[in-house]
C-alpha positions, 0 to 999 in steps of 0.5 A: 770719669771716675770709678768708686765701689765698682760703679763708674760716674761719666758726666753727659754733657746732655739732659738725663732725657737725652741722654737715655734717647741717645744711648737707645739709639746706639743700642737699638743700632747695635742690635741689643736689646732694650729690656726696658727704662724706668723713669725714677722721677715719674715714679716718685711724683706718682706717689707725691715726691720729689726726685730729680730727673733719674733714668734706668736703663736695662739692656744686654744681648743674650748671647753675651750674656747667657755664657756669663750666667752659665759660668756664675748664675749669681751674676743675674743680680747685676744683669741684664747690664744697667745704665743711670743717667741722673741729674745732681744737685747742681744740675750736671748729669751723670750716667753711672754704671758698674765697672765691667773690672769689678764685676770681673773680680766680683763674680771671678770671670775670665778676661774672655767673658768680661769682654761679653759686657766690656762693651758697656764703655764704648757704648757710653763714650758714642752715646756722649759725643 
């Protein structure tokens, strides 16, 4: 795992489809809410090009994350909370995130509400078991 302009990069050991059913499946049993997940690499061959298989995942709880909103409402532009999982040019998968530390300095969050969407690592860790 390494973090690099606030964006976190964890290899998976699964393929980018996988990964995302895996990672669902936390959050459905967790009670968060999917919002949604953009297939990138069917939307690029829908307009006749090429992308390697590349998956957003949209997800959060409310109650998490409304208390963020109230004390910043420009942290919307990072939220409901998103997960990449992307395939590179040597095949190895990634699932990429932001860090909830960067978003902590970035929106000036107190270490109470970081931990509203400092549950993002866990969640990946399970999800890459």
């Amino acid at each position: 795992m390494n973090a690099n302009n606030g964006i976190i990069n964890q290899n998976s050991p699964y393929a980018v489809p996988a990964t995302i059913d895996r990672l669902e499946a936390i959050l459905q049993a967790k009670g968060i809410t999917v919002f949604a997940c953009i297939d990138q690499q069917a939307e690029a061959e829908k307009v006749g090009l090429s992308l390697p298989p590349t998956q957003l995942l949209l997800f959060g709880n409310p109650k998490a994350g409304t208390p963020l909103m109230v004390a910043e409402p420009t942290i919307v532009l990072d939220l409901p909370l998103k997960i990449l999982a992307w395939e590179a040019t040597d095949g190895k998968v990634w699932v990429s995130y932001n860090d909830p530390n960067y978003l902590k300095q970035r929106f000036s969050l107190s270490d109470e509400l970081v931990k509203n969407i400092a549950i993002i690592a866990p969640l990946i860790h399970q999800a890459l078991l």
